[in-house]
N, C-alpha and C positions, 0 to 999 in steps of 0.2 A: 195483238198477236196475229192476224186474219194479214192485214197488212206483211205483216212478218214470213208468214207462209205464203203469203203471193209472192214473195220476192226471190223466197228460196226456191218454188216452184218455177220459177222464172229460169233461173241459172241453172236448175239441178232439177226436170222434171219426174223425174225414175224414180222418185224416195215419194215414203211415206211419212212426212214428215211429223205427221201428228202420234205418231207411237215409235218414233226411230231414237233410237237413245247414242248411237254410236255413229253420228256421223261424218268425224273425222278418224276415228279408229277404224273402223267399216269403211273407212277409203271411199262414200260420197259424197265427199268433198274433195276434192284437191285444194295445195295451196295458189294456185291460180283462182278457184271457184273464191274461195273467202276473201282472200286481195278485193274479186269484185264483189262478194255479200258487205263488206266493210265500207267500202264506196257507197251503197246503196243504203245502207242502212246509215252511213253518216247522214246523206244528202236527204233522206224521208223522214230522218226521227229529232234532227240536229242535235247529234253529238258528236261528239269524236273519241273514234276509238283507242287508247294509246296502245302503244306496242307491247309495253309489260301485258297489257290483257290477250294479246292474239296468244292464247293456248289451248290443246286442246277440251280443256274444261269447258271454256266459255263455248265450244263451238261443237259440242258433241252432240248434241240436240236443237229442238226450236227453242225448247224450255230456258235450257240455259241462256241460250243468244238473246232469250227476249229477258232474263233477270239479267245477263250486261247491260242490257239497252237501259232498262229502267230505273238499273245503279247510276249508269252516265250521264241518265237525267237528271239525277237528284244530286248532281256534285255539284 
């Protein structure tokens, strides 16, 4: 998870990402910002994201981004 929020504080340092629960509803994210969180998170954690998963579910939080990450690991 630590990893996870360096990455998003990388891209998007203005958020608080440890209590932020709406971050693509709350518009800190953009779909450009995710394009590259999904890059980054393929290329750290190896997996791959599919496209049925880019919603905003998976990406409204850290929390969430990091229960995809660890779904996509166990596939």
């Amino acid at each position: 998870m630590d990893k996870l929020i360096e990455i998003l504080e990388e891209l998007q340092p203005d958020v608080d990402y440890k209590t932020c629960e709406d971050l693509v509803d709350g518009r800190h994210l953009d779909s450009l910002t995710i394009l590259s969180l999904i890059s980054e998170i393929e290329n750290e954690f190896d997996v791959e994201v599919p496209t049925v998963e880019i919603i905003p579910a998976n990406f409204n939080s850290a929390k969430s981004i990091y229960a995809l990450i660890e779904r996509l690991k166990e596939e």
